[in-house]
C-alpha positions as a Markdown table, in Angstrom:
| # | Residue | x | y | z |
|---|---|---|---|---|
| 1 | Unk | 21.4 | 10.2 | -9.7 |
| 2 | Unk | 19.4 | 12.2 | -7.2 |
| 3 | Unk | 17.6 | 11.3 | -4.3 |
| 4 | Unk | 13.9 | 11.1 | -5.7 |
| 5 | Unk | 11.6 | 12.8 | -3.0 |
| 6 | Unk | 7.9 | 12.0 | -3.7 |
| 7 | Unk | 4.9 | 13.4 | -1.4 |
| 8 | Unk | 2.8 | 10.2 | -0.1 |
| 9 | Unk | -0.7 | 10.5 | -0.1 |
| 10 | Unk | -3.5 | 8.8 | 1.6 |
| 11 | Unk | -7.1 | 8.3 | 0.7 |
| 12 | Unk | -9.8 | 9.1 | 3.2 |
| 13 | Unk | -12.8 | 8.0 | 2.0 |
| 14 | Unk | -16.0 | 10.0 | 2.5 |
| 15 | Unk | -19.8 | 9.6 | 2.0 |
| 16 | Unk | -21.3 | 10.8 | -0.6 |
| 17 | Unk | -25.1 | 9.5 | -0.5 |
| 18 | Unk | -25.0 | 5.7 | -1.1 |
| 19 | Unk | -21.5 | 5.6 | -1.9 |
| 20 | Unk | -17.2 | 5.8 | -0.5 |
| 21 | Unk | -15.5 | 8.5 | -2.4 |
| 22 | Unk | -11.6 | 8.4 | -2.8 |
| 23 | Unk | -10.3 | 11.7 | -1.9 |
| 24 | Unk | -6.1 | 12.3 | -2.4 |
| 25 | Unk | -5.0 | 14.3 | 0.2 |
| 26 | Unk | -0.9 | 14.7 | 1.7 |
| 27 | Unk | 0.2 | 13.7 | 4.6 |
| 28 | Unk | 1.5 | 15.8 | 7.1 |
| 29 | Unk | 4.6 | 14.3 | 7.8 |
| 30 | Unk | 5.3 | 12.5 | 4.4 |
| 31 | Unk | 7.2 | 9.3 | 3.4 |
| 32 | Unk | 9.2 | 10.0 | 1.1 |
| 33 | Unk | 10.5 | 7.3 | -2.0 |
| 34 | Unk | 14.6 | 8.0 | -1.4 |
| 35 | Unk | 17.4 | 5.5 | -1.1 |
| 36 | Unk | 21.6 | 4.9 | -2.6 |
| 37 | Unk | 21.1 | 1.1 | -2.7 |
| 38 | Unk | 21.7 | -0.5 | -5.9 |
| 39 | Unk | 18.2 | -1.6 | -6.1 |
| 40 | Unk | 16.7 | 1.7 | -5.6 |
| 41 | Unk | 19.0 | 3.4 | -7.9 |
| 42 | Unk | 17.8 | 1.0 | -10.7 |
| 43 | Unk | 14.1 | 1.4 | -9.5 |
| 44 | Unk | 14.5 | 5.3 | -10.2 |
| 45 | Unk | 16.2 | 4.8 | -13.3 |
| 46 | Unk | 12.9 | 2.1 | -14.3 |
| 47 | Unk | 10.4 | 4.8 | -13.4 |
| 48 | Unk | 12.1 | 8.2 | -14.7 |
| 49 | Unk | 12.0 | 5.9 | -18.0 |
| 50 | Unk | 8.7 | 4.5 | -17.9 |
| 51 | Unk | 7.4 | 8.0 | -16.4 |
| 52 | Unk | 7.2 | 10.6 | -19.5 |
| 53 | Unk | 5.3 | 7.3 | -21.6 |
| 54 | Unk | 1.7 | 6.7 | -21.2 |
| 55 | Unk | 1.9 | 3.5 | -20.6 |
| 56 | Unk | 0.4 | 0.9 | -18.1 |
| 57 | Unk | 2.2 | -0.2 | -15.3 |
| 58 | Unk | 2.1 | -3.1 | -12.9 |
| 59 | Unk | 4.0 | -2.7 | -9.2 |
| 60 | Unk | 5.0 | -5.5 | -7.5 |
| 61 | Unk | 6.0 | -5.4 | -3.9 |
| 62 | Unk | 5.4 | -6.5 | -0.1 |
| 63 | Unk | 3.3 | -4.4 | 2.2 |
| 64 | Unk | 5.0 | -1.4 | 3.3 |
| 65 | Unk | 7.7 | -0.8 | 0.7 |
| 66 | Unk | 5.8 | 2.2 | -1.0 |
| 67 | Unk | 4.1 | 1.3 | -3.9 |
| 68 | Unk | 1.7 | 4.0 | -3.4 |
| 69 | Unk | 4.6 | 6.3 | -3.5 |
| 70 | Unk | 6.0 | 5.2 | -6.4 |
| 71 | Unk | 2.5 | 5.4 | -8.2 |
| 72 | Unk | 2.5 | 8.9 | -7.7 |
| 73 | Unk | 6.3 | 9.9 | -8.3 |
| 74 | Unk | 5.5 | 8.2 | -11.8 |
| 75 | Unk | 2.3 | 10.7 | -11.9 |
| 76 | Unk | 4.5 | 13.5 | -10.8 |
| 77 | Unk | 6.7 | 13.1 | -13.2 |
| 78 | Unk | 4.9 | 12.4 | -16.4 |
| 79 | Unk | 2.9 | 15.1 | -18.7 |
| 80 | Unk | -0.1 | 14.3 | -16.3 |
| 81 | Unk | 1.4 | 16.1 | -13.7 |
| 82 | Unk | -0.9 | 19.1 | -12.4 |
| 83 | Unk | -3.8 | 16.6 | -13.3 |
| 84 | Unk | -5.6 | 14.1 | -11.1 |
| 85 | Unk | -4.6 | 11.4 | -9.0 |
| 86 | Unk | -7.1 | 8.9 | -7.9 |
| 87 | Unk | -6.0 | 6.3 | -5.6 |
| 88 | Unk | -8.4 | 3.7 | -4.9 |
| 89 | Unk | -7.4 | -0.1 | -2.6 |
| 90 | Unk | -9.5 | -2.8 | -4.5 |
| 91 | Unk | -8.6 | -4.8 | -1.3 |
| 92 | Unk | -10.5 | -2.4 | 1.5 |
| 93 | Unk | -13.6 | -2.5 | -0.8 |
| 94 | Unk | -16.5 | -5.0 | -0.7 |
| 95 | Unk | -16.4 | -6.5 | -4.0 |
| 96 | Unk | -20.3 | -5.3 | -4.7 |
| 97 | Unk | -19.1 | -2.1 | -3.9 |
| 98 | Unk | -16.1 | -1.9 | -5.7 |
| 99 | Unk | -17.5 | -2.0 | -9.5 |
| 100 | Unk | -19.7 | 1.3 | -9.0 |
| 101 | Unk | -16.8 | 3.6 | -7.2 |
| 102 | Unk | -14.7 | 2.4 | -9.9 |
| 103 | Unk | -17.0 | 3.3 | -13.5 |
| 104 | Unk | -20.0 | 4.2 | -11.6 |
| 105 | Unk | -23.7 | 4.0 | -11.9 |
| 106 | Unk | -26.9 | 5.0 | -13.2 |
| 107 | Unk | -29.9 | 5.5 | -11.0 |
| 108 | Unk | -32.3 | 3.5 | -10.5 |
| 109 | Unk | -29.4 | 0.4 | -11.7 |
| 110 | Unk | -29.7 | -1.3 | -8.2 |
| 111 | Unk | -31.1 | -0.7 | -4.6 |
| 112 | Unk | -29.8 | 2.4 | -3.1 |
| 113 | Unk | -28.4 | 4.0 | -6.8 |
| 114 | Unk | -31.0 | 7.0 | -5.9 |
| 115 | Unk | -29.1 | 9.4 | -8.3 |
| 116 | Unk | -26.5 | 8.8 | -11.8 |
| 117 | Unk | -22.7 | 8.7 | -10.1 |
| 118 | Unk | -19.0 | 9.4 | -11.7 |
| 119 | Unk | -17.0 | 6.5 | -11.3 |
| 120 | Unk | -13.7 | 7.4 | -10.1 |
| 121 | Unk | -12.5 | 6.8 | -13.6 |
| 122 | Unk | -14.3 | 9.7 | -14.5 |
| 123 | Unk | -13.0 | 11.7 | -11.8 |
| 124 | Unk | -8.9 | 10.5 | -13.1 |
| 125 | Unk | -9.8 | 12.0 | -16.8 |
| 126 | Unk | -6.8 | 13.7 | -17.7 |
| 127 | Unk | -4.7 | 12.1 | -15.1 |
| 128 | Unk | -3.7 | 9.0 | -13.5 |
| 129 | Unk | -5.9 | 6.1 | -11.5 |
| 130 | Unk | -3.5 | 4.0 | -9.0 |
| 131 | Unk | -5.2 | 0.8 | -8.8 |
| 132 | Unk | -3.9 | -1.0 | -5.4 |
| 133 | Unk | -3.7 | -4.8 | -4.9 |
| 134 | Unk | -5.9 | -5.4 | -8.0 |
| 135 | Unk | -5.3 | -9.0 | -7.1 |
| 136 | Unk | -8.4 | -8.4 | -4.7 |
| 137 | Unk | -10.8 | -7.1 | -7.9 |
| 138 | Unk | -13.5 | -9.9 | -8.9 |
| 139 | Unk | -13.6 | -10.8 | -12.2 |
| 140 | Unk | -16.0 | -8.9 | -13.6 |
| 141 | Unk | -14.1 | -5.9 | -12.4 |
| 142 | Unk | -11.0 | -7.0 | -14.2 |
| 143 | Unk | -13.4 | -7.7 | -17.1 |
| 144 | Unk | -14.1 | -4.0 | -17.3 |
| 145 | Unk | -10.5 | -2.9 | -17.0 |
| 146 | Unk | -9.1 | -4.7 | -19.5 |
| 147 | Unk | -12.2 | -3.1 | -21.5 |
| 148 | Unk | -11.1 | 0.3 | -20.7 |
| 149 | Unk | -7.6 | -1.0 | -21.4 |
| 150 | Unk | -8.3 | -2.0 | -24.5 |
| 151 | Unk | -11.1 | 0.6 | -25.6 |
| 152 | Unk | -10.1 | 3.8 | -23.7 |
| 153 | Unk | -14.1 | 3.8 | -22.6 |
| 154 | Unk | -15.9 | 2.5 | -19.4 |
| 155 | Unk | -19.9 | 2.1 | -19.3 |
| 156 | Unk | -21.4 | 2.7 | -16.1 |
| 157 | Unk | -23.7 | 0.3 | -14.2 |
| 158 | Unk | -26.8 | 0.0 | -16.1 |
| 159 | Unk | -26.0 | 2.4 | -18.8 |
| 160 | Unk | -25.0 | 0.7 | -22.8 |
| 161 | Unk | -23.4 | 3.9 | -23.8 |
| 162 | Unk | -20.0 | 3.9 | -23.2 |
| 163 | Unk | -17.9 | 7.0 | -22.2 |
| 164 | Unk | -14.9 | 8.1 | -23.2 |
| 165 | Unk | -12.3 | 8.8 | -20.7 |
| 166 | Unk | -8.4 | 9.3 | -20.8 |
| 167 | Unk | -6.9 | 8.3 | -17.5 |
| 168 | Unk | -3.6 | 6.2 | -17.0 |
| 169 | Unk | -4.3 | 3.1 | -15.1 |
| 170 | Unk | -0.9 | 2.0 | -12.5 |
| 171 | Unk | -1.8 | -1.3 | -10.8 |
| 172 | Unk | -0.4 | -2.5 | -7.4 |
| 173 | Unk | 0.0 | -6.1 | -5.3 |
| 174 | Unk | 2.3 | -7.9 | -3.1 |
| 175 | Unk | 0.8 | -11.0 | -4.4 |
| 176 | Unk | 2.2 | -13.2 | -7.6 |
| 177 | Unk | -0.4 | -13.0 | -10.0 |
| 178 | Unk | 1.0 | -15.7 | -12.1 |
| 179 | Unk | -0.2 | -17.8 | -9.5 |
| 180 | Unk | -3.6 | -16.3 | -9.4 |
| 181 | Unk | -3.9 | -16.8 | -13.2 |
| 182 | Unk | -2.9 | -20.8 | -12.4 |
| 183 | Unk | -5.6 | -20.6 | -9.8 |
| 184 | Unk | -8.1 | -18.9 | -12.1 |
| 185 | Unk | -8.4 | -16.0 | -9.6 |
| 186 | Unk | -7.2 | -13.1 | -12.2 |
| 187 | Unk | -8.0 | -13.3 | -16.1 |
| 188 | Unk | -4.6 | -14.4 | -17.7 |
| 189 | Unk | -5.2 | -11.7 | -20.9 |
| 190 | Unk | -5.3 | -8.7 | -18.3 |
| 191 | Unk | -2.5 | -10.1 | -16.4 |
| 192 | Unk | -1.1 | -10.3 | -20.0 |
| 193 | Unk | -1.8 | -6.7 | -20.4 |
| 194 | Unk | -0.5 | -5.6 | -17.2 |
| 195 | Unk | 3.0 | -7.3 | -17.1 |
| 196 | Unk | 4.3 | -5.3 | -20.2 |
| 197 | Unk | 6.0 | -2.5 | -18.0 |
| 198 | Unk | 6.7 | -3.7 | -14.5 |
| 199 | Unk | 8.4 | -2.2 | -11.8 |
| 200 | Unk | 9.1 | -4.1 | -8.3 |
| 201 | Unk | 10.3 | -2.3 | -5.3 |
| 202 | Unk | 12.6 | -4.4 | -2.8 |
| 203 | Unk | 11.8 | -5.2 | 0.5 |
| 204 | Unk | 13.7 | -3.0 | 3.0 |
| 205 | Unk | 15.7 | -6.2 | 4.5 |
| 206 | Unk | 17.4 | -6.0 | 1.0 |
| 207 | Unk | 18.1 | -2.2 | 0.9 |
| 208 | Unk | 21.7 | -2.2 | 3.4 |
| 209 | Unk | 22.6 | 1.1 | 4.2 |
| 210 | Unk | 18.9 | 2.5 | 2.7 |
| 211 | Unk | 17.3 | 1.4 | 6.2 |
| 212 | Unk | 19.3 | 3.6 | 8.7 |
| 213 | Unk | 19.2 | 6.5 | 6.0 |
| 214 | Unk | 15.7 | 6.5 | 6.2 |
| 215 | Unk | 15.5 | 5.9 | 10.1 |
| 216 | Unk | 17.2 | 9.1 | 10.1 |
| 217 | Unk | 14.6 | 11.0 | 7.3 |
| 218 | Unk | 12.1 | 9.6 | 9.7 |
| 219 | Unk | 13.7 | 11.0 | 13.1 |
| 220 | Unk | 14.4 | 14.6 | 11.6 |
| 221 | Unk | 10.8 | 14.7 | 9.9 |
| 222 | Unk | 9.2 | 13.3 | 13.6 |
| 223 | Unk | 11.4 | 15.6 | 16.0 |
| 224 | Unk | 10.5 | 18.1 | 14.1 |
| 225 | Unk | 6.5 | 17.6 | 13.5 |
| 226 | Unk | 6.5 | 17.0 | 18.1 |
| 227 | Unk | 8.7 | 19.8 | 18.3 |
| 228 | Unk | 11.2 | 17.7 | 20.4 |
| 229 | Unk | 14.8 | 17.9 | 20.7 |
| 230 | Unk | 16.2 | 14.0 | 19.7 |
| 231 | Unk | 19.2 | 14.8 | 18.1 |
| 232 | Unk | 20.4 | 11.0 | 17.2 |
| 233 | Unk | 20.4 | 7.2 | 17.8 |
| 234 | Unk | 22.4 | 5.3 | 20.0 |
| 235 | Unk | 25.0 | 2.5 | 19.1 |
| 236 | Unk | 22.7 | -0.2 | 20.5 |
| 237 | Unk | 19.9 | 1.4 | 18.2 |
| 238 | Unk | 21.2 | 1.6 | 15.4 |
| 239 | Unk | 22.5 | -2.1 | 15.6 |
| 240 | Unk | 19.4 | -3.0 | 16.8 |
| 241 | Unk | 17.9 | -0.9 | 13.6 |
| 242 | Unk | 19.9 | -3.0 | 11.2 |
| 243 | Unk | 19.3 | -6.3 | 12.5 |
| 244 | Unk | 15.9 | -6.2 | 12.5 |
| 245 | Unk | 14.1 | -8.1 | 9.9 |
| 246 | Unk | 11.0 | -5.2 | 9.0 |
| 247 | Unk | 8.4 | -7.5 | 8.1 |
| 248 | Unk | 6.5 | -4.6 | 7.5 |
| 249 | Unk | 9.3 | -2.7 | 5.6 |
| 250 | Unk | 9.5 | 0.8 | 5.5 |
| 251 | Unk | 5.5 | 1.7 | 7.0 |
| 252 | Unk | 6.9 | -0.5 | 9.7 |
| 253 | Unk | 10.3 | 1.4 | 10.1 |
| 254 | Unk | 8.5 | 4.7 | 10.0 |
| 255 | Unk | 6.1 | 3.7 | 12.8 |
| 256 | Unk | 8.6 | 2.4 | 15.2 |
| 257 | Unk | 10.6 | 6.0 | 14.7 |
| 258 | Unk | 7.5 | 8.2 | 15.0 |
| 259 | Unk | 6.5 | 5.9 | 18.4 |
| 260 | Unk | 10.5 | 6.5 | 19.5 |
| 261 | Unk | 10.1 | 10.1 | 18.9 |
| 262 | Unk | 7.1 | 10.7 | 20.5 |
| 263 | Unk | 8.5 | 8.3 | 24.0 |
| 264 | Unk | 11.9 | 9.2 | 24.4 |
| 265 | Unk | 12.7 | 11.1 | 27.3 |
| 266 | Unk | 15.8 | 12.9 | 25.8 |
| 267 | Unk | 18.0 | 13.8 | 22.6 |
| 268 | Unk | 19.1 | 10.3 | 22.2 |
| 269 | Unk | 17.1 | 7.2 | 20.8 |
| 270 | Unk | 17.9 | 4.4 | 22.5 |
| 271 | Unk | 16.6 | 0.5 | 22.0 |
| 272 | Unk | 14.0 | 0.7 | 24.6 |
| 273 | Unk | 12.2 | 3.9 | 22.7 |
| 274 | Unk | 12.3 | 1.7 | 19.5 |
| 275 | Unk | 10.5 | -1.3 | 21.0 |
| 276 | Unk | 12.3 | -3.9 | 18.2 |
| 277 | Unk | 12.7 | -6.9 | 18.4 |
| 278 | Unk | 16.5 | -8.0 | 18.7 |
| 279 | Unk | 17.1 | -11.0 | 16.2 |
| 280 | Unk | 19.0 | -13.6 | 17.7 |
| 281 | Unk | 23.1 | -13.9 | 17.0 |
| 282 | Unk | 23.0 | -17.4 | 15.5 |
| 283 | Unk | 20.5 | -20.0 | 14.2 |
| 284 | Unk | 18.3 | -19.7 | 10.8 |
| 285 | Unk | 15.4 | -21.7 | 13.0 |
| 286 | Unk | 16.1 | -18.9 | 16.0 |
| 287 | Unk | 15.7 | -16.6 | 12.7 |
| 288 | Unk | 12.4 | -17.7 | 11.5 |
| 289 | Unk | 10.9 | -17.6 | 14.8 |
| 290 | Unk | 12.0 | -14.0 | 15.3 |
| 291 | Unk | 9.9 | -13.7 | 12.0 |
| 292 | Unk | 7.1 | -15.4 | 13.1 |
| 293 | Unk | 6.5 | -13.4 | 15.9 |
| 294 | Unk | 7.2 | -10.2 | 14.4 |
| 295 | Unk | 4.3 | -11.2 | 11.8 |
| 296 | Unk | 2.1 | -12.3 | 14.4 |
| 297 | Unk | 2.0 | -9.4 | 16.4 |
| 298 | Unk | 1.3 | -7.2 | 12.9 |
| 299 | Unk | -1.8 | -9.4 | 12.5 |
| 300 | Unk | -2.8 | -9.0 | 16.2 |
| 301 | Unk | -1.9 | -5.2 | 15.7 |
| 302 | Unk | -4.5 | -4.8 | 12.6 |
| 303 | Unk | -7.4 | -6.9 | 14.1 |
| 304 | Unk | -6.7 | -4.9 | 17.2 |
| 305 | Unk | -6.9 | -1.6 | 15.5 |
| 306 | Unk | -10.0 | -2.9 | 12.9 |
| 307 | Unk | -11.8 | -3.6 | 16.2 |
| 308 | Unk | -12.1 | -7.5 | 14.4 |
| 309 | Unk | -13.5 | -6.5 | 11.2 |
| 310 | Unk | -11.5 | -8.6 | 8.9 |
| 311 | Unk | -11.9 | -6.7 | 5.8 |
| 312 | Unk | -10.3 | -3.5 | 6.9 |
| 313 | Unk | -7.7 | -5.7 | 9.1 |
| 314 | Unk | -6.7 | -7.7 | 5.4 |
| 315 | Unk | -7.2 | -3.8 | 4.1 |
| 316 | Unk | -4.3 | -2.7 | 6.3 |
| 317 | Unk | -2.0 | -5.3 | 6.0 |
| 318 | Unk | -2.3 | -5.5 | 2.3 |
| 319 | Unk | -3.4 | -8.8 | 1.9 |
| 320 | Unk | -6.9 | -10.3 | 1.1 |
| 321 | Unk | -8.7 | -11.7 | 3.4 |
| 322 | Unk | -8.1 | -15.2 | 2.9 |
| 323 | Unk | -4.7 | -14.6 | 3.3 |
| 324 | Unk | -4.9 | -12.9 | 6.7 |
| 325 | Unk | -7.5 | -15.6 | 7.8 |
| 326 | Unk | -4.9 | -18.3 | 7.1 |
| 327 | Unk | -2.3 | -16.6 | 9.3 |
| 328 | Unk | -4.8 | -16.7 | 11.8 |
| 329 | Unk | -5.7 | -20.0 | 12.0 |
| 330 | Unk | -1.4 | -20.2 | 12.3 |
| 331 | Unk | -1.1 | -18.5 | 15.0 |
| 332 | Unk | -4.5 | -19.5 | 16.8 |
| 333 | Unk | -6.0 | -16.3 | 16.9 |
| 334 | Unk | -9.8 | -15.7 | 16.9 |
| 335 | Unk | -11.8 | -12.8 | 15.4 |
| 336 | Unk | -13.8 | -12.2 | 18.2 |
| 337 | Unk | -12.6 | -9.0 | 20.4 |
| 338 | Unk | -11.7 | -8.5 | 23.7 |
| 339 | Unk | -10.8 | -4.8 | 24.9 |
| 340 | Unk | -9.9 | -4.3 | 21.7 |
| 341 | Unk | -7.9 | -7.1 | 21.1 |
| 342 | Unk | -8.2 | -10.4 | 19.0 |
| 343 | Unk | -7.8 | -13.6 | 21.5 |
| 344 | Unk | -5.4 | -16.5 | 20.4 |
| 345 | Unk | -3.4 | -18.9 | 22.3 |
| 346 | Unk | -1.3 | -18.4 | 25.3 |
């Protein structure tokens, strides 16, 4: 089967008024969904089936691995194609907010709704909304999905007509939503919806030889963007390359290349451009700690970047924010900055 290359996108989100408009733009140096694992040749098979169908479809995976990518190779490859593609993260959204972006509002409906507003439903008519980490929606947003689900209509906030609208809904998470429908946190007949067509990407640890050929996609797209000369990796990188664990998966992989890129001094990568962790020889304990401090400096990288503001740190890291609070109060770290970085323990 051939490689599958699908443009990425990301979703700048720009005032309009009162309210945070998605906007799907490319990147300029994209990711792109490829891999010859077993896994990932099963994965393309799943979505070149599921594709041409207008059916629903849940994504399961951990942060990094491209779920956003395969949301829109399944877009780009359906009848829809050509049409729109609205990507919204339920996650970086406060949950107030979240109902009116999604089926919007009337004016008047609430403080600040100074004119009637599209949801971005509306704005997917035709084409395809991509739904990521719906775990984070409330329940009354899942209450109006499954609605639209079920009715092929929304109603907008304070309106009692409904509207028609014809988009295909593709829902993301990295979290197991069987255990949110134990917890009561997500309504067990949408989750019941959802889970008919469901497609998980692997984590990169589990792709083998996938990892260093897209180290490689990475280095060629990166020399190229800087207009430098690095030609290839060295021995002790590429083992080093292999080792490592990628907590972050492939959004990790791809930033450690683009930082090697843009550092190394010559036509070679070499271990100290990649700045990776080297995972010790023997020991599953020495293992889990290599782990844990991988995933603590990826918390301490978010905060650091959020300036502390925990919702667009949780955003980042695709996890809620109860989540991202729990690691830190693991790994001692406060929320409060200083120069730009959260303080935890010594």
């Amino acid at each position: 089967m051939p490689k599958l290359v699908s443009k990425a996108i990301k979703e700048p989100r720009e005032r309009r008024g009162s309210r945070v408009r998605t906007v799907v733009l490319k990147k300029d140096c994209p990711q792109e969904l490829i891999g010859t694992s077993e896994q990932m040749a099963a994965l393309h098979s799943q979505m070149r089936q599921v594709a041409p169908t207008h059916a629903t479809v849940m994504i399961y995976g951990e942060s990094g691995t491209g779920k956003d990518l395969l949301a829109r190779a399944i877009h780009e490859l359906s009848p829809r194609q050509g049409k729109p593609f609205v990507a919204v993260d339920c996650g970086a959204l406060p949950e107030t907010l979240l109902e009116s972006e999604l089926f919007g509002h009337k004016k008047g409906a609430y403080t600040g709704a100074l004119t009637d507003e599209a949801g971005l439903f509306q704005e997917a008519d035709g084409g395809t909304i991509f739904l990521d980490e719906i775990a984070s929606a409330s329940l009354g947003v899942q209450s109006k999905l499954l609605h639209f689900l079920q009715e092929g209509e929304i109603r907008r906030i304070g309106e009692n007509q409904p509207r028609k609208v014809n988009a295909r809904v593709i829902c993301a998470t990295n979290r197991d939503l069987e255990d949110d429908v134990k917890e009561k946190r997500f309504r067990s007949d949408l989750y019941y919806r959802l889970k008919v067509i469901t497609l998980k990407i692997p984590p990169l640890r589990e792709r083998g030889g996938d990892i260093l050929l897209l180290a490689e996609h990475f280095r060629k797209a990166y020399s190229a963007k800087y207009d430098k000369p690095v030609r290839r990796f060295t021995r002790g990188a590429i083992k080093a390359i292999l080792k490592s664990p990628w907590i972050g998966n492939v959004r990790e992989l791809q930033h450690a290349v683009e930082r090697a890129v843009v550092l190394c001094q010559g036509q070679h990568l070499d271990l100290v451009d990649l700045e990776i962790p080297t995972l010790p020889a023997k020991g599953k304990s020495r293992y889990r700690e290599a782990i844990e401090t991988k995933r603590r400096e990826l918390v301490e990288m978010a905060l650091g970047e959020s300036h502390g503001n925990i919702t667009r740190a949780a955003a980042s890291l695709s996890m809620d924010r109860t989540q991202l609070r729990r690691l830190m109060m693991r790994y001692g770290i406060q929320g409060s900055m200083s120069k730009g970085r959260p303080k935890g323990k010594a």
